[in-house]
C-alpha positions in Angstrom: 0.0 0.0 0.0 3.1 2.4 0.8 5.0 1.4 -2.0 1.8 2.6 -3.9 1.3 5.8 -2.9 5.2 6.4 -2.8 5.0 5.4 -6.9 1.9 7.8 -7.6 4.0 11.0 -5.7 7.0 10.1 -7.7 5.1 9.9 -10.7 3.6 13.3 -10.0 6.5 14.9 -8.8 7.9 14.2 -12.5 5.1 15.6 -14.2 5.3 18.4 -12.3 9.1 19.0 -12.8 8.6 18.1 -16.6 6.0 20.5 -17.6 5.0 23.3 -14.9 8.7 23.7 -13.3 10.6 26.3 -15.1 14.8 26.9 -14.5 16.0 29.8 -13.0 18.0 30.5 -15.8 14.7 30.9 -18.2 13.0 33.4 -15.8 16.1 35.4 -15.7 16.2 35.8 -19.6 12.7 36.3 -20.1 12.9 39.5 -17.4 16.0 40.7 -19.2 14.9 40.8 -22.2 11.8 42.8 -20.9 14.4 45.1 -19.8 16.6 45.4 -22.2 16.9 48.0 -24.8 14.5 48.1 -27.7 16.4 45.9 -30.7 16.0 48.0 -33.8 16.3 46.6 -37.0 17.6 48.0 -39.9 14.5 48.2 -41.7 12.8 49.9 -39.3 10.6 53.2 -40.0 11.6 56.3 -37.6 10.2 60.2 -37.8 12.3 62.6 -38.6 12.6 65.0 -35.7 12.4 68.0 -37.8 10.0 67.6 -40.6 8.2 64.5 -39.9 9.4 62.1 -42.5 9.7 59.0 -41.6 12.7 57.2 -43.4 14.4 54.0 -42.6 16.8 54.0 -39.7 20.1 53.0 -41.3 19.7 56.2 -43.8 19.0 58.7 -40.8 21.1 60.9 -38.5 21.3 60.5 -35.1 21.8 63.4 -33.0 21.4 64.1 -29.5 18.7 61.1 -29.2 16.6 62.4 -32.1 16.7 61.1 -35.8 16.7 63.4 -38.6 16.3 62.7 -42.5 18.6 64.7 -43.6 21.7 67.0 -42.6 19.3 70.2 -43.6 16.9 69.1 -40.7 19.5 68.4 -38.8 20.5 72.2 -39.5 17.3 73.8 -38.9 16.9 72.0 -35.1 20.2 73.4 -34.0 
């Protein structure tokens, strides 16, 4: 009767390890990528800060945390 009831907690024990148990390791990427920086991607849209524009990122200016279109926006902020 022992021997039983000791086989159905093992068995439960495993299903709960298996499927419902998660590592440490997996919570601690899943908050860092929550907290990371935002990933852009190169063909990612952005407004210009001047005139509105939006362009793709790899073909803007970045200047003091804003993106401008062009070096004549980039004029006309400053």
């Amino acid at each position: 009767m022992i021997l039983k009831i000791l086989i159905i907690a093992a068995v439960i024990a495993a299903v709960y390890f298996l499927f419902f148990k998660t590592t440490p390791e997996a919570k601690v990427s899943k908050k860092t990528s929550k907290k990371s920086t935002k990933n852009i991607d190169a063909d990612e849209m952005v407004e210009c800060a001047s005139c509105g524009v939006y362009a793709e990122i790899d073909e803007c200016i970045l200047s003091n945390g804003k993106y401008y279109c062009s070096h004549e926006c980039l004029a006309k902020a400053k």
